[in-house]
N, C-alpha and C positions, 0 to 999 in steps of 0.2 A: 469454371475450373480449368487450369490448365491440361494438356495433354497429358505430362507428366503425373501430375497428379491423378487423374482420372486413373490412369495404368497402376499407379501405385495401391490407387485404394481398393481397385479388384484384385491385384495380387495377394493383400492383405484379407480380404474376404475369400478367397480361394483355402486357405489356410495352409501353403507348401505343397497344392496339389493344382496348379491352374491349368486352365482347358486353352492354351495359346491358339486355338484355332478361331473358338468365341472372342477372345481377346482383340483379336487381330480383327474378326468380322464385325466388332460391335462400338469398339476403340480407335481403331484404324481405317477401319472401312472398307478392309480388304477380306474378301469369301473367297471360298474354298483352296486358300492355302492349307499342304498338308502340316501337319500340327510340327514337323523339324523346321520347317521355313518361316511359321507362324511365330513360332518362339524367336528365331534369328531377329523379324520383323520387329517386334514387340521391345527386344533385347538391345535392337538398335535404335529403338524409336526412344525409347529410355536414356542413351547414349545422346542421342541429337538432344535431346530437349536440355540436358547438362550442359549442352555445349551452348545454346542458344544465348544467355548473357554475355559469355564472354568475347561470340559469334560479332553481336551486335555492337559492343565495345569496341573491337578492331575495325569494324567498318566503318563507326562513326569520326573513330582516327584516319583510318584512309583517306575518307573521302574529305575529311575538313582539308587534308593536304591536297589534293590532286586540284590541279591546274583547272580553270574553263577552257581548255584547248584540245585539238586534235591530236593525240596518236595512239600508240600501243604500249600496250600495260603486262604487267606478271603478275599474278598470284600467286603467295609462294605460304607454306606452310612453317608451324615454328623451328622443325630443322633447314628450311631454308630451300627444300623440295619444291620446284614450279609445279601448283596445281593447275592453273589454266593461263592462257594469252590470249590477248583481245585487241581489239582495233575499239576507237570510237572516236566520233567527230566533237565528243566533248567527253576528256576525261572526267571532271568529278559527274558530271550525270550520267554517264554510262556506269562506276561504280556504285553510286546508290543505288542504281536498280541492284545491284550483284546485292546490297546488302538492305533490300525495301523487306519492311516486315512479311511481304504477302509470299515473298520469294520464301519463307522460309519448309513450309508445308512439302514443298517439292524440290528443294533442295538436294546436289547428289551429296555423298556422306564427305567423300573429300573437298568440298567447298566450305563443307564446315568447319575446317580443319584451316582455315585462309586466315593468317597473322599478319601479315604485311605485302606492303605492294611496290613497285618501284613501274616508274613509266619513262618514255622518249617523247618526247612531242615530234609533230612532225608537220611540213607543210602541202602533204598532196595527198591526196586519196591512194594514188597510184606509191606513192613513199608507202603507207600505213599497210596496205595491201602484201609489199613484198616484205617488209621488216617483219609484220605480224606471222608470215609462212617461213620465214628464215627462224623467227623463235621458238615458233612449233617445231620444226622438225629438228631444231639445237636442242630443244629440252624436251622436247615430250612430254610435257604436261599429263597430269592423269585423267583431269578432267575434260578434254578437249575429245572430238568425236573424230575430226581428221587430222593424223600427224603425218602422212606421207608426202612425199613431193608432187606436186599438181600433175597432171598429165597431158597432153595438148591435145590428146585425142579424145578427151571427156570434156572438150570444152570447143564452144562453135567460134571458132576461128578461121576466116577464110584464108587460105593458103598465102595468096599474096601479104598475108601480111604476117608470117611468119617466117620472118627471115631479119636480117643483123638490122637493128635501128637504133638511134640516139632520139632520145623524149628528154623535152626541157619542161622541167615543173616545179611552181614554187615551192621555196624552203621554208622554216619554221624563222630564218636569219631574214630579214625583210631588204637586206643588202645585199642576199645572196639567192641561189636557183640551183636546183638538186640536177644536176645530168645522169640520167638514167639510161644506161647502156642494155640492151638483151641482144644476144647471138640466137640464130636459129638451133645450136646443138644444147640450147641449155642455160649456158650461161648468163649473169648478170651482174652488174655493179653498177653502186650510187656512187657520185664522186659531187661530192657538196665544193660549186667555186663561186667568187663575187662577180657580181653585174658589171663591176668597173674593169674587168678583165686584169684585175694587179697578179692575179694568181694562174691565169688562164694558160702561162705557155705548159706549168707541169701538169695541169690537169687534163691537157690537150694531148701531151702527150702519154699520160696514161692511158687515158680512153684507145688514143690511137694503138696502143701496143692492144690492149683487151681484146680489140677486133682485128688484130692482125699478126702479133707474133705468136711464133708456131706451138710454143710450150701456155701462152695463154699464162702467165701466171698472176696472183695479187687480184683475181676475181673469188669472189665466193662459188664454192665447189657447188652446191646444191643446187639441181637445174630446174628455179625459177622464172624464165623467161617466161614459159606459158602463160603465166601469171601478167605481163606485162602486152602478150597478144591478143590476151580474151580483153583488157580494158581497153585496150586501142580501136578492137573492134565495136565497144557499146560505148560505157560512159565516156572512155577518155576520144571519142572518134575526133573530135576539134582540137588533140595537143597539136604542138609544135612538136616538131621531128625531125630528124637530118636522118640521111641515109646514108652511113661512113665509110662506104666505099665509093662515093663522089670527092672525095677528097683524098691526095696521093701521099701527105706527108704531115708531119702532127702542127708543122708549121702552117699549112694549107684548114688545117680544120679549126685553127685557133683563129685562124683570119674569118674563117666563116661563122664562128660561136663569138665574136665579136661583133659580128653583124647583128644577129639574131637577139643578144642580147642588149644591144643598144637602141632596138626597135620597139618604140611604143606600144606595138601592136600585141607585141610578146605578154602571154595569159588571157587575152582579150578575144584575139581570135585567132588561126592557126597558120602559121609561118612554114614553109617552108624552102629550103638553104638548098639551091641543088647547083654544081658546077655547068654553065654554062659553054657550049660550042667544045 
């Protein structure tokens, strides 16, 4: 007998007088709630189990859509409200779990409340990482347990390596490679250009201005970078990297991200571009 049903049929033998404290201890498996919070419980257990067809119907849509690839996902509810953001290294199997029958039992109330989804792929771990933190703290999800911005001081970073870097990692475009900018105050930008440098004079000089003009503008506000010196320090320790104040001019950085990028070794093992004498 379903959950629902089971509640319904002691409600029904209660006769418009039910003991929600019993209910809860013998139904739900939850003791010593006082009999206000037992009825909430029971009232909303009632609630979930309505929703569970229609729960499992939207999931089964979801997931038939999402990609077998990396990146970060929304769940959004039927007014169009972000319930949660995720990273995974493969979209539709990171969603079925969101929607495996076993999940259902401990489910929070607004995950049940998830209508549709919309995702980005991506091609770096260190991509997924800072998109997935820039979505949280844009939307705020309800069901998410951290929405603030990282902190560098909660996180083991040795100092040398928090300070202004350029990290090349691949894109989700197999022609192209994501530049990953972080400043030591904060700051951060991806700036997606191709291998074959057709695009590279503007992107070079984007970069170059992020790390060096005075007003800093066309970065995202939110100070992420933490986030790109805690994986430098562990997972990402082997990226490629340039250090962008080794180069004096956007002309001088594009010569050297032509280099970098035209070296086999690039993703394999870790490059680094420093000016010489």
């Amino acid at each position: 007998m379903l959950l629902r049903d089971r509640l319904l049929a002691r409600l029904a033998e209660s006769r418009g007088a039910p003991d929600y404290a019993h209910l809860a201890a013998d139904v739900l498996g939850i003791r010593g709630a006082p009999p206000a919070l037992a009825r909430r419980l029971v009232e909303q257990a009632l609630v979930m189990e309505d929703r569970r067809d229609a729960w499992r119907a939207h999931g089964a849509r979801i997931c038939a859509q999402a990609p077998p690839s990396p990146g970060v996902y929304v769940l959004r509810d039927a007014a169009a409200r972000a319930v949660y953001v995720g990273k995974a290294v493969n979209l539709r199997r990171r969603l079925r779990a969101h929607f495996a029958n076993r999940t259902w039992r401990r489910l929070k109330i607004e995950m049940s409340r998830v209508v549709s989804a919309e995702w980005e792929e991506v091609g770096s771990e260190l991509e997924a990482l800072l998109r997935e933190a820039a979505a949280i703290a844009a939307l705020r999800p309800a069901a998410n347990v951290q929405t603030g911005s990282p902190a560098l001081a909660s996180r083991a970073v040795p100092p040398a390596l928090a300070r202004d870097v350029l990290v090349v990692v691949p894109s989700r475009e197999p022609d192209s490679v994501e530049l990953v900018a972080a400043r030591a105050d904060g700051g951060w930008l991806i700036q997606r250009t191709r291998r074959s440098g057709g695009d590279l004079a503007v992107h070079a000089a984007r970069v170059f201005r992020f790390f060096n003009a005075l007003l800093r503008r066309g970065a995202d506000e939110r100070p992420l970078a933490p986030i790109v010196f805690s994986w430098l320090a562990g997972r990402g320790v082997d990226a490629t990297r340039l250090d962008p104040h080794d180069v004096r001019s956007p002309r001088e950085l594009r010569a050297r991200l032509i280099a970098v990028l035209g070296d086999d070794r690039l993703f394999i093992e870790r490059i680094d571009q420093r000016r010489v004498g």
